[in-house]
C-alpha positions in Angstrom: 3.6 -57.7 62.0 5.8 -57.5 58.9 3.3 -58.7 56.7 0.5 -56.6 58.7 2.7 -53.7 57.9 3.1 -54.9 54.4 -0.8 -55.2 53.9 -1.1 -51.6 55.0 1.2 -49.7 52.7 -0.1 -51.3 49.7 -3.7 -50.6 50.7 -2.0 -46.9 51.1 -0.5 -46.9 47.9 -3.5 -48.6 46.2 -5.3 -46.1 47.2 -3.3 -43.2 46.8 -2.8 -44.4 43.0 -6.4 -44.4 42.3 -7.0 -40.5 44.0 -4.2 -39.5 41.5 -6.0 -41.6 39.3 -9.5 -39.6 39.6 -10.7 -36.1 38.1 -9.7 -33.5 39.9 -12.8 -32.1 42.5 -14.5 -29.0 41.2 -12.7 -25.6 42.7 -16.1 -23.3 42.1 -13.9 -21.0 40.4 -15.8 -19.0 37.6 -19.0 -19.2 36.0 -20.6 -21.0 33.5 -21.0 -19.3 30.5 -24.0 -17.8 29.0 -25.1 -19.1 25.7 -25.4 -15.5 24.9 -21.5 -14.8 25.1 -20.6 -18.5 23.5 -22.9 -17.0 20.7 -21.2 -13.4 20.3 -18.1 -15.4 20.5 -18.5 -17.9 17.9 -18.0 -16.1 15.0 -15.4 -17.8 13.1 -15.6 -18.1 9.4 -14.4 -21.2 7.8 -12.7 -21.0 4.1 -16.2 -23.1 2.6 -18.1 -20.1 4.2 -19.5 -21.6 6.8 -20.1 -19.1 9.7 -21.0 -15.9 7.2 -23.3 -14.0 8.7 -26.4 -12.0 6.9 -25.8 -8.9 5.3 -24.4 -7.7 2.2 -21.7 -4.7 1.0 -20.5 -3.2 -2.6 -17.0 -2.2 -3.0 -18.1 1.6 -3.4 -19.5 0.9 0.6 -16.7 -0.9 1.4 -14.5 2.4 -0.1 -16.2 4.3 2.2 -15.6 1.9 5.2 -12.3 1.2 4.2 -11.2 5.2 4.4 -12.8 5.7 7.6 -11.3 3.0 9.6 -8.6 1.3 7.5 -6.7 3.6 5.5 -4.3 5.7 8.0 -2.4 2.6 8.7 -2.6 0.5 5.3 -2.4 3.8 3.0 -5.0 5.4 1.1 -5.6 2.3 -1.7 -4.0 -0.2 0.3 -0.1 0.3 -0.8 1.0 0.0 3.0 1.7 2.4 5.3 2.8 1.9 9.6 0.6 -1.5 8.1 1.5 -3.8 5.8 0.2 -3.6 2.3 -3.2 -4.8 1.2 -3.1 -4.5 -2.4 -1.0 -5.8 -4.9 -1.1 -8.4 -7.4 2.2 -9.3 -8.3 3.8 -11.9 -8.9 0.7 -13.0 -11.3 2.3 -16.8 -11.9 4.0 -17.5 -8.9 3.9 -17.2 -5.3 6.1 -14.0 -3.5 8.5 -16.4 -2.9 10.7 -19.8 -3.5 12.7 -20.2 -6.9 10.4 -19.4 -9.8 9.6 -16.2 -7.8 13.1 -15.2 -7.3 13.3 -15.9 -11.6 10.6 -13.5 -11.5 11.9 -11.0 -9.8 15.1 -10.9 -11.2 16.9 -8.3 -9.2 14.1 -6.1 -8.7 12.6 -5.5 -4.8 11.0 -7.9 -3.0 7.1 -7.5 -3.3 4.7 -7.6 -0.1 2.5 -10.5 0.7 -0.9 -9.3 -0.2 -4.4 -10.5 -0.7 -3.9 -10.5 -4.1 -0.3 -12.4 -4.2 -0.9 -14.7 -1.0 -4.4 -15.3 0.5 -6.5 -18.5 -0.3 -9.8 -17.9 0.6 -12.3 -14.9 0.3 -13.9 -15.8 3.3 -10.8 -15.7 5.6 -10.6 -12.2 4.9 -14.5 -11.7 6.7 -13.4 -13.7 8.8 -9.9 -11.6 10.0 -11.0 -8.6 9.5 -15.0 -8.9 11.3 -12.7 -10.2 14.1 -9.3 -8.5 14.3 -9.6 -4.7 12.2 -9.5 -2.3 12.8 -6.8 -2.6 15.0 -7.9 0.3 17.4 -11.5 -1.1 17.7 -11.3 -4.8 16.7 -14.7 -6.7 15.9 -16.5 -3.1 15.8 -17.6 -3.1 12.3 -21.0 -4.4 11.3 -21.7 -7.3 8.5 -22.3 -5.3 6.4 -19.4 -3.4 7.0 -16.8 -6.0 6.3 -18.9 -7.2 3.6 -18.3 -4.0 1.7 -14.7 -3.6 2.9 -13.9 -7.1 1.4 -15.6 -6.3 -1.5 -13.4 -3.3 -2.0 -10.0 -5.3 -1.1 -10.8 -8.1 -3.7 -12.1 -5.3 -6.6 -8.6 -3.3 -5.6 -7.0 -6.4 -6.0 -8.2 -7.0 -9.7 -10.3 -10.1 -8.3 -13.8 -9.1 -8.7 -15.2 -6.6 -10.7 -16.3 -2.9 -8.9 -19.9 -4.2 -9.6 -19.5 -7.0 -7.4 -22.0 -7.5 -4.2 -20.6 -10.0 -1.6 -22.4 -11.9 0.9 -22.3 -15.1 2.4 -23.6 -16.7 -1.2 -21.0 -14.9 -3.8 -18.3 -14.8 -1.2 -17.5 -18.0 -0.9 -17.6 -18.4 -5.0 -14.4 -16.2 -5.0 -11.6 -18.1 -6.7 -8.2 -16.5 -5.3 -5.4 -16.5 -7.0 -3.2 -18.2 -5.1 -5.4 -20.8 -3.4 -3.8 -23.4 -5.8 -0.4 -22.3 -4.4 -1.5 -24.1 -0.1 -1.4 -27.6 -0.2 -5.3 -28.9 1.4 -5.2 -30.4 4.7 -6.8 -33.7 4.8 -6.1 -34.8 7.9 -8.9 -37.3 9.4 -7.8 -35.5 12.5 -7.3 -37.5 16.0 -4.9 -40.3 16.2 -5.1 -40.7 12.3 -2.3 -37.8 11.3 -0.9 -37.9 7.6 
């Protein structure tokens, strides 16, 4: 009987080990989703470009854009305002921060992190602002749009000249200044983590 007994809660526990063992059953909650809203969705730029949709803009278009939707909250050229600064190139040689920074600054006030002190990549900018500005209608503007609006950040930045047309061939060719300041992540990625 013991062994009977025995027998039986191992079968149990066998087979209650391989139920916790198994995928969960479906619970028919949700829907799948459309390939139309995966599409609308997937709209992430990478810093190679990749991802940059059609379209063109000139900083004079982005000017425009950038006073219509941008400018009460970042200040009329990009100074700052309730929103942090936009524009500002300085420190030329250094990052806004650490010990050659500090050298630099040498008692004066801190400087903001802007797109012309900090950012690496042109194309993050698209990609932040197509999907995050403004902040009372976020991902409202058009490609073109954003476009012109980076256009008109990198010019006020000193980056590219006011004659500049950015689309998904220049913009990727922008060299910012501080890309060389962000280490490059060459992770293989999975178990391989260096």
């Amino acid at each position: 009987m013991t062994r009977l007994l025995s027998a039986a809660c191992l079968t149990f526990a066998l087979t209650a080990l391989a139920a916790a063992q198994s995928p969960p059953p479906r619970y028919g909650i949700g829907t799948p989703a459309p390939r139309e809203l995966v599409a609308a969705l997937d709209i992430d730029v990478r810093p190679d470009g990749t991802g940059l949709p059609p379209g063109s803009g000139t900083s004079r278009e982005g000017g425009e854009v950038y006073g219509r939707t941008c400018a009460a909250c970042h200040g009329a050229n990009g100074q700052g305002g309730s929103a942090e600064a936009l524009v500002g190139a300085e420190p030329m040689a250094s990052a806004p921060f650490g010990p050659e920074y500090e050298r630099w600054r040498s008692g004066r006030a801190d400087v903001p992190f802007t797109i012309g002190n900090y950012w690496p990549y042109a194309t993050t900018i698209f990609d932040y602002v197509r999907r995050a500005m403004p902040a009372t209608a976020p991902g409202t503007l058009t490609a073109n749009e954003t476009y012109g609006l980076v256009a008109w950040l990198l010019m006020k930045n000193g980056i590219v000249p006011e004659s500049a047309v950015m689309d998904a061939d220049t913009l990727p060719k922008v060299v910012m200044p501080a890309r060389a300041r962000f280490a490059p992540d060459n992770r293989a990625g999975g178990a391989v983590v260096r």
